[in-house]
C-alpha positions as CSV (number, residue, x, y, z in Angstrom):
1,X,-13.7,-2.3,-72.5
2,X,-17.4,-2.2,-71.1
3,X,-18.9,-0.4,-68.3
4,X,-22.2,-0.6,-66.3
5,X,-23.5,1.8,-69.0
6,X,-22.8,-0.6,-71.7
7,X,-26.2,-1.8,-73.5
8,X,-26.1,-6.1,-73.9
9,X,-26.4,-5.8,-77.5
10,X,-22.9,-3.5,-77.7
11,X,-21.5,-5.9,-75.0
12,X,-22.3,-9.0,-77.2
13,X,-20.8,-7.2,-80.5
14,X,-17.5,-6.4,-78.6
15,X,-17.5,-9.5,-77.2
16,X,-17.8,-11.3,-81.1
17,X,-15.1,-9.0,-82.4
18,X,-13.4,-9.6,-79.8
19,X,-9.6,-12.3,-78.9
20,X,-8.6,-12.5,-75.7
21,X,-11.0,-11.2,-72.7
22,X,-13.5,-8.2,-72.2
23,X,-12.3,-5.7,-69.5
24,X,-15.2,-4.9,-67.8
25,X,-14.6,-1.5,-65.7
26,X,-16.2,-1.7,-62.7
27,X,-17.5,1.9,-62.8
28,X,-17.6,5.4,-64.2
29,X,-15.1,6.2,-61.8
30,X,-12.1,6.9,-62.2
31,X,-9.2,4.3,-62.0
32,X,-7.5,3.8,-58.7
33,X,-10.7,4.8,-56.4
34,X,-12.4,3.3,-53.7
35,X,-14.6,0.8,-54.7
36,X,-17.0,-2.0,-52.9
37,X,-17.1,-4.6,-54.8
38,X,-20.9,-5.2,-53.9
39,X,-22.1,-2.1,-55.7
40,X,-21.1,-3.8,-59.2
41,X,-22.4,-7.4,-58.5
42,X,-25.3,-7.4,-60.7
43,X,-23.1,-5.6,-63.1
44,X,-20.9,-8.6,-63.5
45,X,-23.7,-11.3,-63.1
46,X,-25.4,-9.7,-66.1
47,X,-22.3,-9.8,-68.1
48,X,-22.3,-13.6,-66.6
49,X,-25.6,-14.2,-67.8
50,X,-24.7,-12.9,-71.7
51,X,-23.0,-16.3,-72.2
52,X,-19.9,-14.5,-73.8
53,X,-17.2,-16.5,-75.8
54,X,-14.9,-14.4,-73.8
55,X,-13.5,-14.7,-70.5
56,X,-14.3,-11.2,-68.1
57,X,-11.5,-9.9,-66.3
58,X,-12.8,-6.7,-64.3
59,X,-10.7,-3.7,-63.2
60,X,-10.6,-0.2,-61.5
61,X,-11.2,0.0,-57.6
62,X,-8.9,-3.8,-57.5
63,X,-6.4,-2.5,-55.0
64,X,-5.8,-5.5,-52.7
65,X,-6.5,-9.3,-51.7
66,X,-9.8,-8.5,-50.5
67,X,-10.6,-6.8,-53.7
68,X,-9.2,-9.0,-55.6
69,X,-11.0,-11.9,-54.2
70,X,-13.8,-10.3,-54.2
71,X,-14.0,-9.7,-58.1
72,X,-13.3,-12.7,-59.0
73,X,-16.1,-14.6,-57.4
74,X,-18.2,-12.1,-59.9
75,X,-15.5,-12.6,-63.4
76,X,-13.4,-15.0,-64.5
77,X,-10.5,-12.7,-63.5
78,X,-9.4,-9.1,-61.8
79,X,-6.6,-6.4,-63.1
80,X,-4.9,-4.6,-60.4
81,X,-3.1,-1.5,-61.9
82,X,-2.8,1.5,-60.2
83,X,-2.0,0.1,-56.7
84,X,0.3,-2.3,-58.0
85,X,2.3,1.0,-60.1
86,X,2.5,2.2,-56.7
87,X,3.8,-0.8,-55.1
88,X,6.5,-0.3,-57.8
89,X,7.4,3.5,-57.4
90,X,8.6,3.2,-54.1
91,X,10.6,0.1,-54.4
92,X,14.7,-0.6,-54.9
93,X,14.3,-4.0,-56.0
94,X,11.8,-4.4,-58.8
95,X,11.7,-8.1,-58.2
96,X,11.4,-7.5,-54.7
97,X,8.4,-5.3,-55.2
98,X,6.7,-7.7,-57.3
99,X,7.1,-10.6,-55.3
100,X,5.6,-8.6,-52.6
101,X,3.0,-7.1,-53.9
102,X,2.3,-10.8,-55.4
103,X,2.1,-12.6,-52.4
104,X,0.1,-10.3,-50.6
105,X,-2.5,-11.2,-53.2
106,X,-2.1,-14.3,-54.0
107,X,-0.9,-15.6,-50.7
């Protein structure tokens, strides 16, 4: 995980120890919170402009489509968790739920 705060020289060490992708939160904030996406652009274009052997997926504040959308113009990727556990609580069908939430994403 990196943040905002994150110096380039400790992102570029993460990223060389790192398999898989760097989760780049989006902010200091706490998980789940309102979040527009334009306050961490540069955020994720200098993460962009590290040239990292890892792909950047970003999370916290990804809540919906236009979220979604919206952080991955900025990373090569977005993780939606807290809004997508609360698609879930509500739901009877689990697979129902997922679908859903999936398409109203994706779709």
């Amino acid at each position: 995980m990196v943040t905002p705060e994150t110096s380039d020289e400790r992102v570029k060490k993460l990223d060389e120890l790192s398999t898989g992708f760097l989760y780049a939160v989006s902010s200091s904030s706490t998980t789940g919170a309102n979040k527009n996406m334009s306050d961490v652009k540069a955020y994720l274009q200098r993460l962009r402009g590290l040239d990292l052997k890892n792909p950047v997926l970003v999370g916290f504040g990804i809540r919906d489509k236009q979220s979604f959308n919206d952080a991955c113009q900025y990373a090569n990727g977005a993780i939606i968790g807290t809004a997508f556990i609360k698609a879930l609580g509500t739901s009877v069908s689990i697979e129902k739920s997922v679908k859903q939430f999936m398409d109203g994403i994706l779709g």
